[in-house]
C-alpha positions as CSV (number, residue, x, y, z in Angstrom):
1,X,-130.3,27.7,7.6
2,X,-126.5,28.4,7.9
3,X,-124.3,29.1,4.5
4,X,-122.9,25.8,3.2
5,X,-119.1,26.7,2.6
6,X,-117.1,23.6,1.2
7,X,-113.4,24.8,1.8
8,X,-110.7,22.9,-0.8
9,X,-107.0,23.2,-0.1
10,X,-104.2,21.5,-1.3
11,X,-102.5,18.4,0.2
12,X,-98.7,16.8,-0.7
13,X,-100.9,13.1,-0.5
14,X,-103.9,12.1,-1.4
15,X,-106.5,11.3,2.1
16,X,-109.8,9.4,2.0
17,X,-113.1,11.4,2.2
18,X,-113.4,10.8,5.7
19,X,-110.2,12.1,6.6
20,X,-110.3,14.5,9.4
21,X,-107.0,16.7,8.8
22,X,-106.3,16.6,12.7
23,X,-102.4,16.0,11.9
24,X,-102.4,18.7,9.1
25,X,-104.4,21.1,11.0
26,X,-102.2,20.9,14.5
27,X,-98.7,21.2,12.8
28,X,-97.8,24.9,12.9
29,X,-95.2,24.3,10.0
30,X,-98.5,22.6,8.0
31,X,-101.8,23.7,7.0
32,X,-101.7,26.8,9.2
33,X,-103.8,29.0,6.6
34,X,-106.2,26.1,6.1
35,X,-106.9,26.3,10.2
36,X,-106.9,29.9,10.9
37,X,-109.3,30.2,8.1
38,X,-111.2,27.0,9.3
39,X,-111.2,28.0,12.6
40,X,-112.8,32.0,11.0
41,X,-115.4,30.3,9.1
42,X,-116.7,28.2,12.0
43,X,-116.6,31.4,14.2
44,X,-119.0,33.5,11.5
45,X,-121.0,30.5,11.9
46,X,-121.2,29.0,8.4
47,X,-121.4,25.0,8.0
48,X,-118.0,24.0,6.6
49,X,-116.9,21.0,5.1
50,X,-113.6,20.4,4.2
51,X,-111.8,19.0,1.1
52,X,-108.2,18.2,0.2
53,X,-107.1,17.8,-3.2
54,X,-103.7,16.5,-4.4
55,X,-103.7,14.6,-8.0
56,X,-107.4,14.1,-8.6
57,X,-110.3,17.0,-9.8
58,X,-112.9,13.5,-9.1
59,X,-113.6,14.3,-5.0
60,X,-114.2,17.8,-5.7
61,X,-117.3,16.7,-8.3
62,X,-118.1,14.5,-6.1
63,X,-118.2,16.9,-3.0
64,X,-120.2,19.5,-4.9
65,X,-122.8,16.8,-6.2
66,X,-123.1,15.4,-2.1
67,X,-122.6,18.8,-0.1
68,X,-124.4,21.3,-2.9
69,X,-122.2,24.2,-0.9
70,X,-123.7,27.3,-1.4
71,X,-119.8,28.9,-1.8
72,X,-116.5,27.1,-2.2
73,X,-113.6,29.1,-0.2
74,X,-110.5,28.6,-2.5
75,X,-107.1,27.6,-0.8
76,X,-105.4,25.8,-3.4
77,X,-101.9,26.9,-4.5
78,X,-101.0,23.4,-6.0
79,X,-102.1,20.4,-8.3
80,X,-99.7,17.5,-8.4
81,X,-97.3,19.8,-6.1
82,X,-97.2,22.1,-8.9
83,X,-98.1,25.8,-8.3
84,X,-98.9,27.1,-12.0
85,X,-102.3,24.4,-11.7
86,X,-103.8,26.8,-9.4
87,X,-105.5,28.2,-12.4
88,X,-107.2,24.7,-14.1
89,X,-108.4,24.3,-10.1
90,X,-110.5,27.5,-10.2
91,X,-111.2,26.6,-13.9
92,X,-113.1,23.7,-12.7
93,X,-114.8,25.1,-9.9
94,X,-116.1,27.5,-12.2
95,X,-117.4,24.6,-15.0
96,X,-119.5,23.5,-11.4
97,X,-120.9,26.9,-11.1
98,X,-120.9,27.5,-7.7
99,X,-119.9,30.5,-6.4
100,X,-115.8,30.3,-5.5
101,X,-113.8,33.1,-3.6
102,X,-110.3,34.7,-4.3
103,X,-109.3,35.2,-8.0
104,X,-110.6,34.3,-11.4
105,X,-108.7,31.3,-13.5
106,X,-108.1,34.1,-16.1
107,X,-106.6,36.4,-13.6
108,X,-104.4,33.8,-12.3
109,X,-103.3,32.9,-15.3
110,X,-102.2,36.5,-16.2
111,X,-100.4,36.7,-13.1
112,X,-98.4,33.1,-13.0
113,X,-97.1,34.5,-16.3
114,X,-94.9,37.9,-15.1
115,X,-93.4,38.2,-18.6
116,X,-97.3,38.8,-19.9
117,X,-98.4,40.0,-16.5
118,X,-96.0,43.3,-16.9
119,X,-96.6,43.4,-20.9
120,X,-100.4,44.1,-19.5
121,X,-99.3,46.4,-17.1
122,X,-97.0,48.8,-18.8
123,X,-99.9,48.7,-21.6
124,X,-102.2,50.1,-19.1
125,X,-98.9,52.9,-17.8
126,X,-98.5,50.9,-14.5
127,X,-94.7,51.3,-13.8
128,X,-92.5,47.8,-13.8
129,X,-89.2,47.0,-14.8
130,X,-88.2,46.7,-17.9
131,X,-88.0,43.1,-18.7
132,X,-87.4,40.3,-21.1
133,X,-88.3,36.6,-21.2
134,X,-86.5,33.8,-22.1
135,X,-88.5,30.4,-23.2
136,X,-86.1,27.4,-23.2
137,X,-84.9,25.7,-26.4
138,X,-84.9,29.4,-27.7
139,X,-81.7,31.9,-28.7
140,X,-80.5,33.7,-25.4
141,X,-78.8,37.2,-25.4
142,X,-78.3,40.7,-23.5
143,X,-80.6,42.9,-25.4
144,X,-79.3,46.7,-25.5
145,X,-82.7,47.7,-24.0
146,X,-81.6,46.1,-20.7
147,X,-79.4,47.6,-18.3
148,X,-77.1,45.9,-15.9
149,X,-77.6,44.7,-13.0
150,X,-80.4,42.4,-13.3
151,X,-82.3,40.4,-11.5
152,X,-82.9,36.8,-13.4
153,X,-85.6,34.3,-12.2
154,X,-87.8,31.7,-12.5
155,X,-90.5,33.2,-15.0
156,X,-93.8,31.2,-13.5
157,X,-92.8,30.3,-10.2
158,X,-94.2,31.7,-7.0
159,X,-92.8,32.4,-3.1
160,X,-89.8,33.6,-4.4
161,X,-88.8,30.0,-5.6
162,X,-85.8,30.1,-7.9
163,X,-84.5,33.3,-6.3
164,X,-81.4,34.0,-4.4
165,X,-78.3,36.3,-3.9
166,X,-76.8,34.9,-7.5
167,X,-80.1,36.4,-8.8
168,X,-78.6,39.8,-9.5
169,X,-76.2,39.9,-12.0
170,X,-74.1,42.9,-12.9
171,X,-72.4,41.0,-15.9
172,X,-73.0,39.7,-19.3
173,X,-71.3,36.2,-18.5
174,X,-73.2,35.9,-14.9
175,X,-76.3,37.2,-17.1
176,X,-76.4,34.1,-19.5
177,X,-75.0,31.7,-16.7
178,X,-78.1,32.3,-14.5
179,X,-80.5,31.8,-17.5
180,X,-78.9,29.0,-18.4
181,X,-79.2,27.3,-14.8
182,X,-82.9,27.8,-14.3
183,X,-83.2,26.5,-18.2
184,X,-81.1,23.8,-17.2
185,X,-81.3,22.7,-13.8
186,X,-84.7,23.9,-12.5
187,X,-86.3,23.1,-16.3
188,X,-88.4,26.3,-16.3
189,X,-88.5,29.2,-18.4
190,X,-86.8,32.4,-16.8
191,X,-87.3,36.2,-17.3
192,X,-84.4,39.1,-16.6
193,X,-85.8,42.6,-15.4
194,X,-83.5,45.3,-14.3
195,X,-83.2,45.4,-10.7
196,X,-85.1,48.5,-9.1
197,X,-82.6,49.9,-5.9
198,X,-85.4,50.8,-3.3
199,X,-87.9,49.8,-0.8
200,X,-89.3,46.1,-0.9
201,X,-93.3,47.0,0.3
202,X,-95.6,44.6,0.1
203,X,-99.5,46.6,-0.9
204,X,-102.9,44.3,0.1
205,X,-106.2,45.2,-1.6
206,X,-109.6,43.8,-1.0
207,X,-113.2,44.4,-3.2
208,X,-114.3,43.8,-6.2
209,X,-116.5,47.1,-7.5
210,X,-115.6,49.1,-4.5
211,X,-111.7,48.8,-3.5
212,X,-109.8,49.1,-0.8
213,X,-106.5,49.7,-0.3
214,X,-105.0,48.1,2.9
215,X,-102.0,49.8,5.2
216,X,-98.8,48.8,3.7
217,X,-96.5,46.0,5.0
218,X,-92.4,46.5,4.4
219,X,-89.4,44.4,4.3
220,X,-86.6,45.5,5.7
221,X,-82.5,44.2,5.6
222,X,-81.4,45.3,8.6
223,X,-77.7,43.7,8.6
224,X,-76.8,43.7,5.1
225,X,-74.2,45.7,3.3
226,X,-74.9,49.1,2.0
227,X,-73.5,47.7,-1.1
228,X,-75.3,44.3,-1.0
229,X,-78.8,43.8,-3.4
230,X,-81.6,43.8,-0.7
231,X,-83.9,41.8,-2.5
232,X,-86.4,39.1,-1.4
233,X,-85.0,35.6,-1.8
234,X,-86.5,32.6,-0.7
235,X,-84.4,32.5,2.2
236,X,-85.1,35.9,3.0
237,X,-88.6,35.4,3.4
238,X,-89.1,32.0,4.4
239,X,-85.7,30.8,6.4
240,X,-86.2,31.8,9.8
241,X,-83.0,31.6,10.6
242,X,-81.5,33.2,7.9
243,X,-83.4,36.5,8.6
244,X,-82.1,36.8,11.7
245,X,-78.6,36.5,11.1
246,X,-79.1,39.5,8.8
247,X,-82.2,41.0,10.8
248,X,-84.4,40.8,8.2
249,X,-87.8,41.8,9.2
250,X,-91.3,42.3,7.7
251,X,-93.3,45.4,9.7
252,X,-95.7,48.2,8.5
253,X,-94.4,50.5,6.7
254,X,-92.8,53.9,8.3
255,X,-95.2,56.9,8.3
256,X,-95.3,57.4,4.8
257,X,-95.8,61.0,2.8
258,X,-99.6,61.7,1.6
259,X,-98.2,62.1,-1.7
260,X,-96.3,58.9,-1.9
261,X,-99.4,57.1,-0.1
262,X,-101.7,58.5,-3.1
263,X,-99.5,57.3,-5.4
264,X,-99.1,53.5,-4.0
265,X,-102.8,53.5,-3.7
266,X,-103.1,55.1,-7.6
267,X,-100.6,52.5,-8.9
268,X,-102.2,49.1,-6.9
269,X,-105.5,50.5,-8.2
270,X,-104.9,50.7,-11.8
271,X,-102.4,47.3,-11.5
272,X,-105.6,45.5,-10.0
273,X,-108.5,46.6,-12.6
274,X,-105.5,46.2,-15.2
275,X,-105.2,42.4,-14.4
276,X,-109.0,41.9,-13.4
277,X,-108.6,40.7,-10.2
278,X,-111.3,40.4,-7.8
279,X,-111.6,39.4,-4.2
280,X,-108.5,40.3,-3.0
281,X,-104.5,40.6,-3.9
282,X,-101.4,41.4,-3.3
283,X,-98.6,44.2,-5.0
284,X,-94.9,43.0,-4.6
285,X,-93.4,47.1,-4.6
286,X,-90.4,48.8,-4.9
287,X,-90.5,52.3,-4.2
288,X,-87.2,54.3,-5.5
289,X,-85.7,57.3,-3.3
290,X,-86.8,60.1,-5.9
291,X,-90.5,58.4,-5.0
292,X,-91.6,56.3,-7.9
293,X,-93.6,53.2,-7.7
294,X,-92.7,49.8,-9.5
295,X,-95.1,46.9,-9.5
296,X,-92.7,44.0,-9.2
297,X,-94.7,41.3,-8.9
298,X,-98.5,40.8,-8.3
299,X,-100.1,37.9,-6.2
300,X,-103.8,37.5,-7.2
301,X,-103.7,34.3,-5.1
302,X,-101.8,35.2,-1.7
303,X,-101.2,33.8,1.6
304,X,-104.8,34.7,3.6
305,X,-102.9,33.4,7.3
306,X,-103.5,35.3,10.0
307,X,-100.3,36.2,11.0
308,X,-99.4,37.0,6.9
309,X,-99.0,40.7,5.2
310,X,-102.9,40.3,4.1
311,X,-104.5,39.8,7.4
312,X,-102.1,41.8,9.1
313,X,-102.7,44.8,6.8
314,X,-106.5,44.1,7.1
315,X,-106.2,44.1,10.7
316,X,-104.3,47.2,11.0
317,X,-107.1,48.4,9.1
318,X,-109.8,47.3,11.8
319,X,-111.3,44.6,9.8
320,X,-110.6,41.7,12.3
321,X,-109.5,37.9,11.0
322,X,-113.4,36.5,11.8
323,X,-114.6,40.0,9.5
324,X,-111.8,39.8,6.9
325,X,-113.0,35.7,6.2
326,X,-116.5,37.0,6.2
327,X,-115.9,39.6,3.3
328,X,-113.9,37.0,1.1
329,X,-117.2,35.2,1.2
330,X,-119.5,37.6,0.8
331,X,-118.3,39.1,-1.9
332,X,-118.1,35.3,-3.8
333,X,-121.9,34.8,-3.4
334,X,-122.6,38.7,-4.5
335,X,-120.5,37.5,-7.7
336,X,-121.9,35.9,-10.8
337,X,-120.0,32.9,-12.2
């Protein structure tokens, strides 16, 4: 008898329970992570069903009362379009106590939170930024621990959402101004850490017990000013043709030095037992000229496409798409709730 695997993504609408996601599934703008992983879990021959959720936890009671899936692969990034309910969604699937893959709720909920996220981290010696957070209705200044420029944003949003060019301030006035606007006009609570000069990397793990640390994947600004911030905006990663007016390109990383190799691997190893994540992840990096290694941002819930950093690093790797699926779920059903 084949492994029952109930798959539950996220959908911008609600759909009926017999819907069968043939628009979704054919747009290559859409659901493209929800078919290549489909399309994987077919291949290693489990029995999938799938389940879209949008503003309502009832279908996915009802789907494990009906199905009884023996694992649930996780591709939810949103609840009511919002990305910081990824968290209650695992939540509940754990209350159901089946099996689930990717991370924990508590993991996620460390690492939606960057201000507590690198609080964690520099506890535990993992090199970051220094930082401070700014909650909305509360007093905003400079602090002298801060040094100029800095890059402010959004301080629970995901994909770079929130982030652009204006990001980087190099003065006091811009400093407040940007605060204010994502206070203001995006109604969020920010956070300001200095801004690291460097190269953007992008560092994949996968395991649980036994980790493994996957070739690393790099960003590159090939037609920007020398004097321009290369950081990653929204644009720059997700606005096609924005990156290539300024030949912005994402590629494995150059050949890099086996001491600067152990080191990336030392720092994504400690950032990932720090944070207790499991299943798999991904290190937002910046790696300075003299060689150090700053976790910008963790992603305990990232893209698993097939063409995305993950796969690609896991591929590079020689763990092919079909095997790379297959691990994810393994590992779940080795896991205790």
């Amino acid at each position: 008898m084949s492994t029952r695997v109930l798959m539950v993504f996220d959908l911008p609408y609600a759909v009926k329970a017999d819907y069968d996601f043939a628009k979704e599934f054919a747009d290559p703008d859409g659901s493209y992570t929800e078919n290549d992983v489909w399309k994987a879990l077919l291949e290693c021959g489990y029995e999938v069903h799938r389940l879209s959720l949008f503003d309502d936890v009832r279908p996915l009671l009802d789907a494990v009362r009906d199905i009884k899936p023996d694992v649930i692969f996780n591709l939810c990034e949103t609840f009511r379009n919002a990305p910081h309910w990824d968290k209650n969604i695992v939540a509940t699937m754990e209350l159901l106590g089946v099996p689930c893959t990717g991370a924990s709720s508590n993991a996620l909920f460390l690492c939606n939170d960057k201000g507590l996220c690198k609080k964690i981290l520099r506890f535990h010696r993992v090199r970051t930024p220094r930082f401070h957070a700014y909650y909305r209705g509360h007093k905003v200044w400079l602090p002298k621990t801060l040094k100029l420029p800095c890059i402010v944003k959004p301080l629970t949003e995901e994909a770079s959402r929130g982030i652009s060019q204006a990001s980087i301030v190099d003065d006091e006035t811009a400093f407040l101004a940007r605060i204010a606007m994502i206070h203001e006009r995006m109604n969020l609570d920010a956070i300001a850490e200095e801004y690291i000069d460097g190269r953007e990397m992008y560092v994949s793990i996968i395991g649980d017990r036994a980790m493994r640390v996957l070739p690393a994947r790099e960003m590159t600004f090939g037609q920007m000013d020398e004097d321009e911030p290369r950081i990653a905006t929204y644009k720059a990663k997700w606005d096609d043709a924005y990156r290539k007016r300024w030949g912005i390109k994402n590629h494995f990383a150059k050949a890099l030095e086996p001491e600067l190799q152990s080191q990336i691997d030392d720092v994504c190893k400690r950032a990932y037992r720090a944070l207790n994540i499991r299943s798999y992840a991904r290190f937002d990096l910046r790696v300075t000229a003299a060689g150090n290694v700053y976790v910008i941002e963790p992603n305990a819930n990232p893209c698993i496409a097939k063409d995305d950093e993950l796969a690609q690093s896991a591929i590079k790797a020689g763990i092919d798409y079909p095997g790379l699926i297959r691990k994810v779920v393994n590992q779940a059903m080795r896991r205790e709730n």
